[in-house]
PyMOL commands that place a pseudoatom at each C-alpha (Angstrom):
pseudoatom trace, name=CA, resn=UNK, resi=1, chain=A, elem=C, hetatm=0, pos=[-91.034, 113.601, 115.863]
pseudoatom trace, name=CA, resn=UNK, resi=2, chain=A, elem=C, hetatm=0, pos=[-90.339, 111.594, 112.880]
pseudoatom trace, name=CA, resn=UNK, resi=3, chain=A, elem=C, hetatm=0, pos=[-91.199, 108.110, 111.896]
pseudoatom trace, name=CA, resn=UNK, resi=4, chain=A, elem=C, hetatm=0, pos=[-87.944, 107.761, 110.129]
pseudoatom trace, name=CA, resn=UNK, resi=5, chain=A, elem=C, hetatm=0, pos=[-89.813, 106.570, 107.027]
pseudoatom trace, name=CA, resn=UNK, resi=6, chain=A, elem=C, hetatm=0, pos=[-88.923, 108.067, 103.605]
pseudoatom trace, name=CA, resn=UNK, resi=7, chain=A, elem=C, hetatm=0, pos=[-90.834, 105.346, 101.589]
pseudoatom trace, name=CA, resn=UNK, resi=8, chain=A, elem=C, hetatm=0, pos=[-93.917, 103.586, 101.712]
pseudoatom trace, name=CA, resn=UNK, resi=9, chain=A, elem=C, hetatm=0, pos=[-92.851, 101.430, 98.815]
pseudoatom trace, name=CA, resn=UNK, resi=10, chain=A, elem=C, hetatm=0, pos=[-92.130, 98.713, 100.705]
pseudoatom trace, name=CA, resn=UNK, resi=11, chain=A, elem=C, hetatm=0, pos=[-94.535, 97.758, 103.507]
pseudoatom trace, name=CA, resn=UNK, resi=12, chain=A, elem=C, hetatm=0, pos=[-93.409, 94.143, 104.775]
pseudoatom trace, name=CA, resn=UNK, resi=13, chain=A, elem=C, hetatm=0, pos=[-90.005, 95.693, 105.930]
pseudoatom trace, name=CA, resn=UNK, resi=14, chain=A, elem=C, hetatm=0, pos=[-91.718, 98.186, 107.952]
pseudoatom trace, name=CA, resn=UNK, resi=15, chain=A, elem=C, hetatm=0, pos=[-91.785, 97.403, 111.745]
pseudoatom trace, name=CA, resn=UNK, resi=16, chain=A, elem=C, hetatm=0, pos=[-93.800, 99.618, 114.468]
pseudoatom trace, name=CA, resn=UNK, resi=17, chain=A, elem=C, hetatm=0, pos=[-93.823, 103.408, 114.061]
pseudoatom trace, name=CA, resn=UNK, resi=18, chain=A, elem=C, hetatm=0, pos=[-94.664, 104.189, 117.819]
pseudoatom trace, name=CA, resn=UNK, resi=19, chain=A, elem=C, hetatm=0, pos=[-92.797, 105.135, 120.174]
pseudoatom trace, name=CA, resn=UNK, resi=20, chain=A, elem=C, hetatm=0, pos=[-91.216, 102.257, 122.344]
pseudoatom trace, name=CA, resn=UNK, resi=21, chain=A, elem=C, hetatm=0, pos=[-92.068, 99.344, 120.572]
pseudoatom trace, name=CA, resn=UNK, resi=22, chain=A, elem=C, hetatm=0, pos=[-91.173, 95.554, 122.935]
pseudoatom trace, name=CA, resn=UNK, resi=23, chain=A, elem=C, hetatm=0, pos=[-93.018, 97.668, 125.849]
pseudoatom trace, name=CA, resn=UNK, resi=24, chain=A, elem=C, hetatm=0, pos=[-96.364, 96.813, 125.250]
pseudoatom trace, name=CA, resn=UNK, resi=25, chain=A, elem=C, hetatm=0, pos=[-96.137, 94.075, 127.821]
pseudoatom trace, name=CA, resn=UNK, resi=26, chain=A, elem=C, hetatm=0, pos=[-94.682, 96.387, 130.708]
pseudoatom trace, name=CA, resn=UNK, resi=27, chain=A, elem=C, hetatm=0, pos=[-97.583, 98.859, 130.262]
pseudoatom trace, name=CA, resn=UNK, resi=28, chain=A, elem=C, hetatm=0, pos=[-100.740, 96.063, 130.377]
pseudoatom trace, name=CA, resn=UNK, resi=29, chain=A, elem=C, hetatm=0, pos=[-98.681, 94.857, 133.189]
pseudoatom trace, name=CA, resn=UNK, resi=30, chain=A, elem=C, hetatm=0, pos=[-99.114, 98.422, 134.929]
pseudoatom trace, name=CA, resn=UNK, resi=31, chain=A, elem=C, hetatm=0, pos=[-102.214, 98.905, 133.733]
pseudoatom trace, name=CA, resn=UNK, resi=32, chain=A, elem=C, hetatm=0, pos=[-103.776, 95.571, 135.117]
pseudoatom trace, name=CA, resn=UNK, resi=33, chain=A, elem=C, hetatm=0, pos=[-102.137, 96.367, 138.345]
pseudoatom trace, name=CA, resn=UNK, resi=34, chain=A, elem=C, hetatm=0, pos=[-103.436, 99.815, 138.163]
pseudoatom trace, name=CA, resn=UNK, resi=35, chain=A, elem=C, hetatm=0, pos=[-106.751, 98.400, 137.734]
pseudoatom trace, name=CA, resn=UNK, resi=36, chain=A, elem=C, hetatm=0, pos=[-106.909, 96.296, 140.801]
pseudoatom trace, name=CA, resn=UNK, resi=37, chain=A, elem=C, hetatm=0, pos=[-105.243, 98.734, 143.081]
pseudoatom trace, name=CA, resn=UNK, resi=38, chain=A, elem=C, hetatm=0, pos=[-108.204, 101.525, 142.009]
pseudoatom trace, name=CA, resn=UNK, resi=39, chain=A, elem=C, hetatm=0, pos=[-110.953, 98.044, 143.005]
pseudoatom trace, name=CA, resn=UNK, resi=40, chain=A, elem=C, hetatm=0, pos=[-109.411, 97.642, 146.151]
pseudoatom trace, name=CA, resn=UNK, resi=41, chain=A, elem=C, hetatm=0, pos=[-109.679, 101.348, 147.169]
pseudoatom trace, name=CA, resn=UNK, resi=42, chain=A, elem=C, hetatm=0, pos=[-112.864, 101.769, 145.787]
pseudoatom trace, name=CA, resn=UNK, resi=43, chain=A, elem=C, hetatm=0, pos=[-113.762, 99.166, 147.611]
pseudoatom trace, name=CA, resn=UNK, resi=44, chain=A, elem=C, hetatm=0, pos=[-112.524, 99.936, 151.287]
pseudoatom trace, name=CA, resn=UNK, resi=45, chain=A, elem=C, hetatm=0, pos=[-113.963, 103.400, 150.591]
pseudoatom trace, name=CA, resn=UNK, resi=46, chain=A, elem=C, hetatm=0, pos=[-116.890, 102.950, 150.093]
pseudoatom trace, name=CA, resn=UNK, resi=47, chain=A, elem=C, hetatm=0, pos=[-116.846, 100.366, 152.714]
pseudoatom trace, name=CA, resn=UNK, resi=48, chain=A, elem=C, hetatm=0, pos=[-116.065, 103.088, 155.065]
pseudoatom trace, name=CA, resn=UNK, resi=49, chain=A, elem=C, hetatm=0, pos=[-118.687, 105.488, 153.975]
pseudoatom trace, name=CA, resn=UNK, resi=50, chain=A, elem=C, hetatm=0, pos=[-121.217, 102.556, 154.596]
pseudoatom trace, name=CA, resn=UNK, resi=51, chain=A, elem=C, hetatm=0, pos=[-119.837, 101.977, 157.796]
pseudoatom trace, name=CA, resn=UNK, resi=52, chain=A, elem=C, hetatm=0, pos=[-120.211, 105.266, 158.924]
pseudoatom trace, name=CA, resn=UNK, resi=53, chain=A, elem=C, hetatm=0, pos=[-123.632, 105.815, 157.086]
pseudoatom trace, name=CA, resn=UNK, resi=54, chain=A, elem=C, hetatm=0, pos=[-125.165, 102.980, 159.010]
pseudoatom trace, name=CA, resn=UNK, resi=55, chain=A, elem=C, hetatm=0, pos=[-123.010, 103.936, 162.545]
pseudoatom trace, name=CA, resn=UNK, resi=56, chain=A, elem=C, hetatm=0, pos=[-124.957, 107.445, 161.638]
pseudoatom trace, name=CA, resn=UNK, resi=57, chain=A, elem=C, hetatm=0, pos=[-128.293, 105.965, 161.492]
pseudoatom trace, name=CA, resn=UNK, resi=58, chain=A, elem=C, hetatm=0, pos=[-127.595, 103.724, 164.443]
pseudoatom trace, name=CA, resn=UNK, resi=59, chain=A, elem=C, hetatm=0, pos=[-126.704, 106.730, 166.521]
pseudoatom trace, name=CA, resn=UNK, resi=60, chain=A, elem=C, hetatm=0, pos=[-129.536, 109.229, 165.370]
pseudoatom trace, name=CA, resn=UNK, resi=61, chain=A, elem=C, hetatm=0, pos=[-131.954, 106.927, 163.748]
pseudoatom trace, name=CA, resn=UNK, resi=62, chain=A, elem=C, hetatm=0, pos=[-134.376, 106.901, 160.619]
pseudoatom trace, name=CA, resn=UNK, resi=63, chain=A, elem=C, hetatm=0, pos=[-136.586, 109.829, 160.859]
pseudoatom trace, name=CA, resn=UNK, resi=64, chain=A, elem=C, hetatm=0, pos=[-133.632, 112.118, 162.046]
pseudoatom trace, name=CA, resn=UNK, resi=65, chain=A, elem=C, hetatm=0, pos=[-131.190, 110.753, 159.005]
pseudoatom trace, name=CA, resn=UNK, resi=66, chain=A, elem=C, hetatm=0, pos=[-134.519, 111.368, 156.577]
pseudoatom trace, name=CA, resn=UNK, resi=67, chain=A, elem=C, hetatm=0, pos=[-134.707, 115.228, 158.213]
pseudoatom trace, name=CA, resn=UNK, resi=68, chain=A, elem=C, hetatm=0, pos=[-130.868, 115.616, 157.358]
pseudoatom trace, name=CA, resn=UNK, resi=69, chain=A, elem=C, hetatm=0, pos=[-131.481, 114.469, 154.292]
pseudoatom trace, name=CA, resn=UNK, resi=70, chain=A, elem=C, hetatm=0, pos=[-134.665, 116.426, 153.043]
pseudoatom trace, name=CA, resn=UNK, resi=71, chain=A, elem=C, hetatm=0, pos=[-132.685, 119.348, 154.732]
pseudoatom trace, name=CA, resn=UNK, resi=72, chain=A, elem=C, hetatm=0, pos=[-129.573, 118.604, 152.317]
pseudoatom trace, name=CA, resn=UNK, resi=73, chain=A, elem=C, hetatm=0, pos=[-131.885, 118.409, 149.430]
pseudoatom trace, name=CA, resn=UNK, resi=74, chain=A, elem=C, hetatm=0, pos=[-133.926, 121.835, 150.256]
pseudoatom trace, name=CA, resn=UNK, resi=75, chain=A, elem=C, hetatm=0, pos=[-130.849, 123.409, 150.493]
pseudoatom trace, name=CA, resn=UNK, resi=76, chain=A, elem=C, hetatm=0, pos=[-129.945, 122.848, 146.893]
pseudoatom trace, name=CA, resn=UNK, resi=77, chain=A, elem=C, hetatm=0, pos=[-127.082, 119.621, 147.676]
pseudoatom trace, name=CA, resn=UNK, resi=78, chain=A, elem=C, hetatm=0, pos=[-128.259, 116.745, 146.414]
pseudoatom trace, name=CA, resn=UNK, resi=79, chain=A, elem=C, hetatm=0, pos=[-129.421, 113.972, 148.846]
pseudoatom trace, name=CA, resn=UNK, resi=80, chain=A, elem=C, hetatm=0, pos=[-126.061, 111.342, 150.262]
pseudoatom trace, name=CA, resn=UNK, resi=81, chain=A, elem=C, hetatm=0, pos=[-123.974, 113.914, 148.895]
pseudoatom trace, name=CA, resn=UNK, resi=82, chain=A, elem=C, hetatm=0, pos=[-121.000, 114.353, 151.499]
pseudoatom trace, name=CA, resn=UNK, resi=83, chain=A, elem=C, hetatm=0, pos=[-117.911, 116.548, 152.188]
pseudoatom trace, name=CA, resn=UNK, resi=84, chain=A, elem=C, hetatm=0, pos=[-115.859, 114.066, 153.793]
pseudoatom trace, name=CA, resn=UNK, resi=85, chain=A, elem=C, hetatm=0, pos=[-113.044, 111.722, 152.000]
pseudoatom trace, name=CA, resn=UNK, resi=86, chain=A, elem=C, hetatm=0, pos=[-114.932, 108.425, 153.327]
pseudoatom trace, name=CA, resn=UNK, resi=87, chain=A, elem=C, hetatm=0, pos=[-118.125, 109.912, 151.791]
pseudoatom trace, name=CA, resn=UNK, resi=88, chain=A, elem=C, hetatm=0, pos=[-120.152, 110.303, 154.916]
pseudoatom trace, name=CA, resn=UNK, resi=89, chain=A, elem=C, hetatm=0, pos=[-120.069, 113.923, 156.896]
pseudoatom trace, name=CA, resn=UNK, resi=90, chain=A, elem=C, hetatm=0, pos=[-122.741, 113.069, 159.748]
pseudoatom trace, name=CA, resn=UNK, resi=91, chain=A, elem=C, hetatm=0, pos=[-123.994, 115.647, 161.858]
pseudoatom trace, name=CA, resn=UNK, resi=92, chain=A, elem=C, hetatm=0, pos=[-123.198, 115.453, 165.190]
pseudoatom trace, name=CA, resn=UNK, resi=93, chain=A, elem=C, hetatm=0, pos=[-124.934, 116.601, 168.355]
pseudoatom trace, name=CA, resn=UNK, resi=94, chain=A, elem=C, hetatm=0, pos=[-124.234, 117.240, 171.487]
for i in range(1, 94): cmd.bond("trace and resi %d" % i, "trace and resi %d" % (i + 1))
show_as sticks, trace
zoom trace
């Protein structure tokens, strides 16, 4: 790819040397939006994993959620660590 540039003896007529110059605008646009989509699900998801976290402890209680979780840790996973997309993977029993 070439800059199109044979001489550097003139600098003030030389105008941007990147690719699509006038889009700047266009890509902070879809960056900002970008941005605040990735909040929003960041947000909801880990508002679901605290959902079911606490729906977990609800259900089983502190000293069994501690167990499961000096279990995980014995076991070489690190402690809150999860499989599931929302973050959470509680054991159930029946």
């Amino acid at each position: 790819m070439s800059t199109g540039i044979s001489s550097w003896s003139n600098p003030a007529e030389i105008t941007a040397i990147y690719p699509f110059p006038g889009t700047e605008w266009l890509l902070v646009i879809a960056g900002f939006v970008f941005w605040i989509w990735w909040h929003v699900k960041q947000i909801r998801d880990e508002n679901r994993a605290l959902k079911d976290a606490a729906e977990h402890h609800r259900r089983y209680g502190l000293r069994k959620t501690m167990e499961e979780n000096v279990a995980r840790t014995a076991s070489g996973e690190a402690a809150g660590s999860h499989s599931s997309s929302s973050g959470v993977s509680p054991v159930h029993h029946d």
